[in-house]
C-alpha positions in Angstrom: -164.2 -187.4 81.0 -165.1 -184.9 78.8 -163.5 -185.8 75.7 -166.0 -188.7 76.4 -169.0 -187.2 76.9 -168.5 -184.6 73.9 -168.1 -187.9 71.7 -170.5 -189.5 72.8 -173.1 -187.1 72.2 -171.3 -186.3 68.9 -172.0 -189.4 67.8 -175.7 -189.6 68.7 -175.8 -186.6 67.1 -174.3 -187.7 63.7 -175.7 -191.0 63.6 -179.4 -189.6 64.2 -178.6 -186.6 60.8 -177.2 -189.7 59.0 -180.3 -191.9 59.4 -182.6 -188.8 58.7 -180.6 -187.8 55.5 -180.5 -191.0 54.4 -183.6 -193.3 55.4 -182.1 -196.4 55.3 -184.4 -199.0 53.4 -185.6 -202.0 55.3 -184.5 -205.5 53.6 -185.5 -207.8 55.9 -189.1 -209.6 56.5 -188.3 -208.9 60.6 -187.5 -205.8 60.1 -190.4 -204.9 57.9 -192.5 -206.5 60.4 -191.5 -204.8 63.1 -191.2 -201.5 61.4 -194.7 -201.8 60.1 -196.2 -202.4 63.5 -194.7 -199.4 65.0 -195.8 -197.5 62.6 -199.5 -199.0 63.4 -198.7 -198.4 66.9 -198.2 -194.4 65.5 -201.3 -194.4 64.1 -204.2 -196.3 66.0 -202.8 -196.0 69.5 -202.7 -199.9 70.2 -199.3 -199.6 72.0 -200.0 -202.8 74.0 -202.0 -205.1 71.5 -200.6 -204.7 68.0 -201.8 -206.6 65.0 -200.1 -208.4 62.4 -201.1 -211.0 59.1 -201.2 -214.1 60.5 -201.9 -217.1 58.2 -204.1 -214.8 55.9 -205.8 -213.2 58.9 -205.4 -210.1 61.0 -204.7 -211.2 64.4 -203.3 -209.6 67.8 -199.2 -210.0 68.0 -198.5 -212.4 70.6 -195.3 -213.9 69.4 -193.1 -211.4 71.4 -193.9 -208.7 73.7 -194.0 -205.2 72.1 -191.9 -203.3 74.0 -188.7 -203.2 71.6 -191.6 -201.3 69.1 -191.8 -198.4 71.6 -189.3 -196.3 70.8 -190.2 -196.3 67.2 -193.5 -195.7 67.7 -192.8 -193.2 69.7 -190.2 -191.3 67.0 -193.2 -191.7 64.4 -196.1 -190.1 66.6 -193.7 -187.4 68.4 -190.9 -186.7 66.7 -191.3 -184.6 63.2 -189.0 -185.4 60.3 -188.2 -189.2 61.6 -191.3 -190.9 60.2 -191.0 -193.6 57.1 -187.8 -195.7 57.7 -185.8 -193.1 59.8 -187.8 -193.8 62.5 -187.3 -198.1 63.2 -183.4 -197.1 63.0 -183.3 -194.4 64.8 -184.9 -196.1 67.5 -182.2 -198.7 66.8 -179.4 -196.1 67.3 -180.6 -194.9 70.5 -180.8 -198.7 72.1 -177.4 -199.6 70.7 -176.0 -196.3 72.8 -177.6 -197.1 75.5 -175.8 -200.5 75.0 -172.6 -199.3 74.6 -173.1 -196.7 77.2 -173.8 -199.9 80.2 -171.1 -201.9 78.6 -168.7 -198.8 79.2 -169.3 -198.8 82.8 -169.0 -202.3 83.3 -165.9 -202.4 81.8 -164.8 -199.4 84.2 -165.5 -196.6 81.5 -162.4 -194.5 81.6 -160.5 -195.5 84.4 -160.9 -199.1 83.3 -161.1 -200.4 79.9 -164.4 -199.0 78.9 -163.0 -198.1 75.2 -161.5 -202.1 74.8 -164.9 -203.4 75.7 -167.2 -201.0 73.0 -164.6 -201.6 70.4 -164.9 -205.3 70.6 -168.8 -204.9 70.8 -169.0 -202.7 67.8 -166.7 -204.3 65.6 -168.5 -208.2 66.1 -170.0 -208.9 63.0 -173.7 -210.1 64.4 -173.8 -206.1 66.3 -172.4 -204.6 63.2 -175.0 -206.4 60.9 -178.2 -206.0 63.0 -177.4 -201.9 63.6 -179.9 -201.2 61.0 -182.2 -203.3 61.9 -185.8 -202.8 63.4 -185.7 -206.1 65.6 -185.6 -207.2 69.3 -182.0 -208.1 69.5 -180.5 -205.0 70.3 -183.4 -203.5 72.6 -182.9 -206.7 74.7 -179.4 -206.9 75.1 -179.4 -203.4 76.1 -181.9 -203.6 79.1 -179.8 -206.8 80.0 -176.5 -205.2 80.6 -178.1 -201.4 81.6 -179.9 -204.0 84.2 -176.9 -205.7 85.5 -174.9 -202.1 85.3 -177.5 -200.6 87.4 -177.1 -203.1 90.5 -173.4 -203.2 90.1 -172.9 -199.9 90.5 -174.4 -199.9 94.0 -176.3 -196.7 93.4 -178.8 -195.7 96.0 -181.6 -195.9 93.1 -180.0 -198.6 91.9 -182.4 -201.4 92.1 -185.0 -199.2 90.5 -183.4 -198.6 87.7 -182.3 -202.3 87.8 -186.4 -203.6 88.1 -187.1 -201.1 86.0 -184.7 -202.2 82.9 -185.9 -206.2 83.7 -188.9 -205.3 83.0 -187.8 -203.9 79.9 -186.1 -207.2 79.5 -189.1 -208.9 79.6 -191.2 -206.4 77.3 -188.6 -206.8 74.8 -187.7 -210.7 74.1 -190.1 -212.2 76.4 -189.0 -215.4 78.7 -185.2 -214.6 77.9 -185.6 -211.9 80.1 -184.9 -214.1 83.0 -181.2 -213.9 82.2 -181.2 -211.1 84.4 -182.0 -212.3 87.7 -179.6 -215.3 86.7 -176.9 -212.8 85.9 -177.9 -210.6 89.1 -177.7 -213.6 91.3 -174.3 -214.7 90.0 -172.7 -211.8 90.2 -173.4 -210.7 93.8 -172.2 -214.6 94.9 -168.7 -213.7 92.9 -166.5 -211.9 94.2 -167.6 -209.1 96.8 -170.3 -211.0 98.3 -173.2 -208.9 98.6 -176.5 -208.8 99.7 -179.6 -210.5 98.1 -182.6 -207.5 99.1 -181.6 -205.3 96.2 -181.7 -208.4 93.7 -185.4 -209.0 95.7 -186.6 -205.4 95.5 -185.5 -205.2 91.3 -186.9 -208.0 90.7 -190.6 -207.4 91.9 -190.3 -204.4 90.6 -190.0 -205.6 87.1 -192.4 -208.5 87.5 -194.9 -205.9 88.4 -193.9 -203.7 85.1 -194.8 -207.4 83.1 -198.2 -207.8 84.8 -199.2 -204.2 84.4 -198.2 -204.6 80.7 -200.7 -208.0 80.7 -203.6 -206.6 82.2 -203.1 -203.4 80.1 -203.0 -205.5 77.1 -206.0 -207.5 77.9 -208.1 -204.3 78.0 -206.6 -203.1 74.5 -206.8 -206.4 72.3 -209.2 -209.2 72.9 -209.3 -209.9 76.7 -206.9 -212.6 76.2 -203.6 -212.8 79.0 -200.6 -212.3 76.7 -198.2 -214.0 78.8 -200.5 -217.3 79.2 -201.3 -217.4 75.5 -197.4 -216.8 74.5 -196.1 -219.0 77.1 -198.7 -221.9 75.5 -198.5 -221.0 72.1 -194.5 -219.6 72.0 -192.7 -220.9 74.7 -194.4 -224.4 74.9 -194.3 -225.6 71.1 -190.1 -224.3 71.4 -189.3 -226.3 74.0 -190.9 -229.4 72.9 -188.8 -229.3 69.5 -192.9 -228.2 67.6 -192.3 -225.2 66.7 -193.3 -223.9 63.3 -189.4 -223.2 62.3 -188.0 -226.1 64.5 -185.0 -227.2 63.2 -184.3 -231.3 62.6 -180.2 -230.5 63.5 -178.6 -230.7 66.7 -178.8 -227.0 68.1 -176.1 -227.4 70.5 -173.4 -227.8 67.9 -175.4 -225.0 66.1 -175.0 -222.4 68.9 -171.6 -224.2 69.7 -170.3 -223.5 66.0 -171.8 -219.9 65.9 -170.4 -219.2 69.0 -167.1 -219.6 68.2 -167.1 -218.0 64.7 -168.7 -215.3 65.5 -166.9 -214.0 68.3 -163.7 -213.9 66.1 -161.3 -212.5 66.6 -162.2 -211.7 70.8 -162.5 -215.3 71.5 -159.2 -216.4 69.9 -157.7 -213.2 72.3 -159.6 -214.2 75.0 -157.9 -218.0 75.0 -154.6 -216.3 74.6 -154.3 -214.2 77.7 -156.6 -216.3 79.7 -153.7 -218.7 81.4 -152.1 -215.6 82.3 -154.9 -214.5 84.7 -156.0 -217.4 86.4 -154.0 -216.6 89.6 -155.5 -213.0 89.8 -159.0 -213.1 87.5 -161.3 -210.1 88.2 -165.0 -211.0 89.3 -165.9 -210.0 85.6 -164.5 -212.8 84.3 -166.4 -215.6 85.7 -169.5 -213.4 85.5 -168.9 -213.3 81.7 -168.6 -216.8 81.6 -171.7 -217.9 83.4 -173.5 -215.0 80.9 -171.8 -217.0 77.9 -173.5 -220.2 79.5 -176.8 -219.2 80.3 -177.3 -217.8 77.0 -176.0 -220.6 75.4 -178.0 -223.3 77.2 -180.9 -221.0 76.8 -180.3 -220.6 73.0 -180.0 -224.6 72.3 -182.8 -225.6 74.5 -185.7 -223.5 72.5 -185.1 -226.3 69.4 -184.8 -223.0 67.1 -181.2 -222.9 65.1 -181.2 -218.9 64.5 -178.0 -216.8 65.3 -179.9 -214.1 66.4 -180.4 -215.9 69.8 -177.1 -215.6 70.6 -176.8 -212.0 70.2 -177.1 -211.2 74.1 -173.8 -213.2 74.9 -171.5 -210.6 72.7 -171.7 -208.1 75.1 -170.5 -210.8 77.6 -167.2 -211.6 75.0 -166.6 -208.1 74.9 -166.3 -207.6 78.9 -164.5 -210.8 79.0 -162.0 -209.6 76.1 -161.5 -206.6 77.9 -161.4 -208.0 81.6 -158.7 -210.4 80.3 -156.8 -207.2 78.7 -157.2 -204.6 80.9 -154.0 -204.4 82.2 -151.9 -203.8 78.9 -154.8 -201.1 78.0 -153.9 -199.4 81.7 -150.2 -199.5 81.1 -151.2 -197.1 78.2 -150.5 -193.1 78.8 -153.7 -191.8 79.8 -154.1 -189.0 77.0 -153.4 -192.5 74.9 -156.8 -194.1 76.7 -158.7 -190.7 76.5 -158.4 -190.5 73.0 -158.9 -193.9 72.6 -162.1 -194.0 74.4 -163.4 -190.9 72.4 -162.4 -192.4 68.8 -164.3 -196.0 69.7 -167.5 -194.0 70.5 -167.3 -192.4 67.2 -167.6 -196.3 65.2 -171.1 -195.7 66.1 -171.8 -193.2 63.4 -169.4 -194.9 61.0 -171.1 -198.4 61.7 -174.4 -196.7 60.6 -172.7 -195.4 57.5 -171.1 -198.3 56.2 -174.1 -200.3 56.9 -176.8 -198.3 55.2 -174.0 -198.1 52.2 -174.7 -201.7 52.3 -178.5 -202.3 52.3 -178.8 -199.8 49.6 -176.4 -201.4 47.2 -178.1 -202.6 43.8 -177.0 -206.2 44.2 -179.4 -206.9 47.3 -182.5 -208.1 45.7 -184.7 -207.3 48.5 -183.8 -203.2 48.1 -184.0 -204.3 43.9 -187.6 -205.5 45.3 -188.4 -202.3 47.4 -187.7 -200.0 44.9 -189.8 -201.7 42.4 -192.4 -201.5 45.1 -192.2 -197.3 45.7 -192.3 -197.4 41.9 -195.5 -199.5 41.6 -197.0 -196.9 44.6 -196.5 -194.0 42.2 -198.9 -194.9 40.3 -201.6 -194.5 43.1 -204.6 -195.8 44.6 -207.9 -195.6 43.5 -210.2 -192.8 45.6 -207.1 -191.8 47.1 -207.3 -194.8 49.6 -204.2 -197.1 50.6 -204.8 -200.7 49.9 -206.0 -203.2 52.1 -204.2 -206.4 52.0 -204.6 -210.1 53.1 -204.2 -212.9 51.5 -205.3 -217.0 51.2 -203.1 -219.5 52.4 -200.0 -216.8 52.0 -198.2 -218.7 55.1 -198.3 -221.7 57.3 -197.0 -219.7 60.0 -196.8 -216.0 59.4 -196.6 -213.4 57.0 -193.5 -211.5 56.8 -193.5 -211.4 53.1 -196.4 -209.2 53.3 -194.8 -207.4 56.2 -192.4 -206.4 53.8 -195.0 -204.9 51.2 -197.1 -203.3 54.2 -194.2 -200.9 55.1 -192.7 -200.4 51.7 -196.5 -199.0 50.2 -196.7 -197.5 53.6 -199.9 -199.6 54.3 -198.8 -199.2 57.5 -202.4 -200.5 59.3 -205.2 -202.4 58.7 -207.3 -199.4 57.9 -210.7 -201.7 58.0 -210.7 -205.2 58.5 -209.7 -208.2 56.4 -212.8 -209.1 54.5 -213.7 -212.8 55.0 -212.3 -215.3 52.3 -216.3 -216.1 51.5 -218.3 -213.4 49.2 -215.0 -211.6 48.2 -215.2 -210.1 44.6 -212.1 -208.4 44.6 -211.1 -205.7 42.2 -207.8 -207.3 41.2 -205.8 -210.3 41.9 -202.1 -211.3 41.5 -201.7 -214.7 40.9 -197.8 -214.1 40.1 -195.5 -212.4 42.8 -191.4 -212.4 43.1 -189.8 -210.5 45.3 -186.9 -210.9 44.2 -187.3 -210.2 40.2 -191.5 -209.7 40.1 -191.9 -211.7 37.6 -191.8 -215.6 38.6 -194.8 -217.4 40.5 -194.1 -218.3 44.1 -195.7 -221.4 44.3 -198.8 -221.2 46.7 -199.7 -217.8 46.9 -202.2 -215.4 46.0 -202.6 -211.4 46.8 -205.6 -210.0 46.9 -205.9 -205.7 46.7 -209.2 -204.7 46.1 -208.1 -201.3 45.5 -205.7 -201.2 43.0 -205.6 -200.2 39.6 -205.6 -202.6 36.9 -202.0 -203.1 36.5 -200.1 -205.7 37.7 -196.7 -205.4 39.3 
């Protein structure tokens, strides 16, 4: 238990001096946007109504709750040395190990097969890609399985911590929060049956946590209720097949296809050893399988083909993988298991490492794009002010593009507001913007940035 414990605070430890040393950059337009609302969180204090380009305006974020932002915020208005890009994935970091950290115990942590289950989470290629990344994926599934750990357990505080980390569920990803009552419910009819009032209590206590975070909201931003204009703007529009990226294809074969690929090679293991333990399956193992199902149904039902939906079932492949192969892994010496357990915690670390190595490398044109960008910045702003940008007609639906050049000039808030589209003389105007080479038109848009210099990018 020690060995453990050392490692896993080694690895926090190296992971958080890797990501300070070497501020990963941010390639993606989700990641940007995210980033660059944190870091506007930092700054103007809005921690429940954050703002965001939308369609050429500023407008209040409603799209997702904010809650997976926190952390970063926090990091950037606390925490000295972790502002710029440190901070988005070093708020990353800390969800992923509090991730792995619920996944150990619901695997059995030491005694059980604790190390099989991180090892299969950390080495699936969606957790491996998205560790650097400033998005909502790994924020939710890590309040989903610390909530399900939490009422498992049977703690006396259990069902606090439980409500507590629904809530965060809900704060992070929004209506696919409700996978954890589902999962909660499921999981006290399997096996050793178990009482309903601590599923009852959680519950309410996190659905209290959502409508303290809407009327808090409402006094911040614009008096509107965010969960009635994100159910009727987000939620609605999805499950009628409207939504601005709605997909034409079949999602269930999507999800079905992603599935399966992406949960090589667990799923092929899984399939293997399954007839083996149908005559003595542990109650993980239909829990897993119901988790599998409800994410899946959940995923194909929004009308919006994106793998990232998925991610909150690998946590559910990895318990399965090692519910199915606990046995062998217990037939192991136990100095064998100890060190085992302490050498899976330390992929964390090396995760990070070989995924920064990654992002940075020369062939990704969106880094090529970033570092033009910090070159551009060096040649400054007039009167020592950051620029102020919006655009015409930049999006249909939103602006992630100009996410991505927010937090790369570290514009990271609107610092006064848009000025209306009408009586606008600006001071310059690029008609001609690539992000990839800076040099070909995208067709349809046009930047406006009233305070730069006179020299195009």
């Amino acid at each position: 238990m020690r060995v453990h414990r050392i490692a896993a605070v080694l690895a926090m430890g190296l992971g958080s001096a890797w990501l300070l040393l070497a501020s990963p950059t941010l390639t993606d337009g989700d990641s940007c946007l995210y980033a660059a609302m944190s870091r506007e969180m930092a700054e103007l204090g809005n921690w429940a109504a954050p703002t965001w380009a939308h369609s050429g305006e500023r407008a209040v974020f409603r799209e997702n709750p904010p809650g997976a932002m926190w952390l970063s915020a926090f990091f950037q208005s606390f925490a000295t040395g972790f502002e710029g890009s440190s901070a988005p994935a070093l708020s990353t970091l800390w969800w992923l190990g509090l991730l792995t950290a619920a996944l150990w115990r619901l695997a059995g942590g030491r005694k059980g097969a604790g190390a099989l289950a991180v090892l299969a989470l950390l080495l699936t290629l969606p957790v491996a890609k998205y560790s650097l990344r400033a998005g909502l994926e790994i924020p939710f599934t890590a309040c989903v399985c610390a909530a399900v750990e939490s009422l498992r357990a049977r703690r006396r505080r259990g069902a606090i911590l439980g409500g507590f980390f629904f809530g965060g569920a809900l704060l992070t990803r929004g209506v696919f929060g409700f996978l954890v009552p589902l999962l909660w419910i499921a999981d006290a009819r399997v096996g050793h049956r178990r009482p309903m009032r601590r599923i009852l209590s959680a519950g309410v206590l996190g659905i209290t946590l959502a409508i303290a975070f809407d009327l808090f909201h409402q006094a911040q931003g614009d008096g509107a209720s965010f969960w009635a204009t994100y159910f009727q703007n987000q939620v609605l529009p999805s499950l009628q097949g409207v939504a601005p990226h709605a997909e034409t294809g079949s999602t269930w074969s999507y999800y079905a296809t992603r599935l399966g690929i992406y949960s090589l090679p667990w799923g092929l293991l899984i399939l293997w050893r399954l007839p083996n333990r149908l005559m003595r399956m542990r109650p993980e193992v239909p829990l897993c399988f119901w988790w599998i199902a409800v994410v899946y149904v959940g995923a194909s039902i929004a009308h919006r083909e994106g793998s990232r939906y998925l991610f909150a079932a690998w946590p559910a492949v990895a318990l399965l993988f090692s519910a199915l192969w606990r046995e062998d892994f217990e037939a192991l010496a136990e100095k064998k298991r100890v060190r085992w357990g302490g050498l899976v915690t330390l992929l964390v670390p090396c995760t990070l490492v070989f995924g920064t190595l990654l992002s940075d490398t020369q062939k990704d044109s969106w880094t090529q794009s970033a570092h033009r960008l910090a070159e551009r910045q060096s040649y400054g702003w007039e009167n020592d002010t950051p620029p102020v940008l919006f655009s015409e007609d930049f999006s249909s639906h939103d602006d992630r593009l100009k996410q991505f050049i927010r937090w790369h000039l570290n514009t990271w808030a609107f610092w006064s507001p848009d000025p209306p589209k009408e009586n606008v003389r600006p001071a310059w105007k690029v008609q001609k913007l690539d992000l990839y080479k800076l040099s070909a038109p995208i067709e349809g848009t046009t930047f406006w940035c009233p305070t730069f210099k006179a020299q195009q990018l």
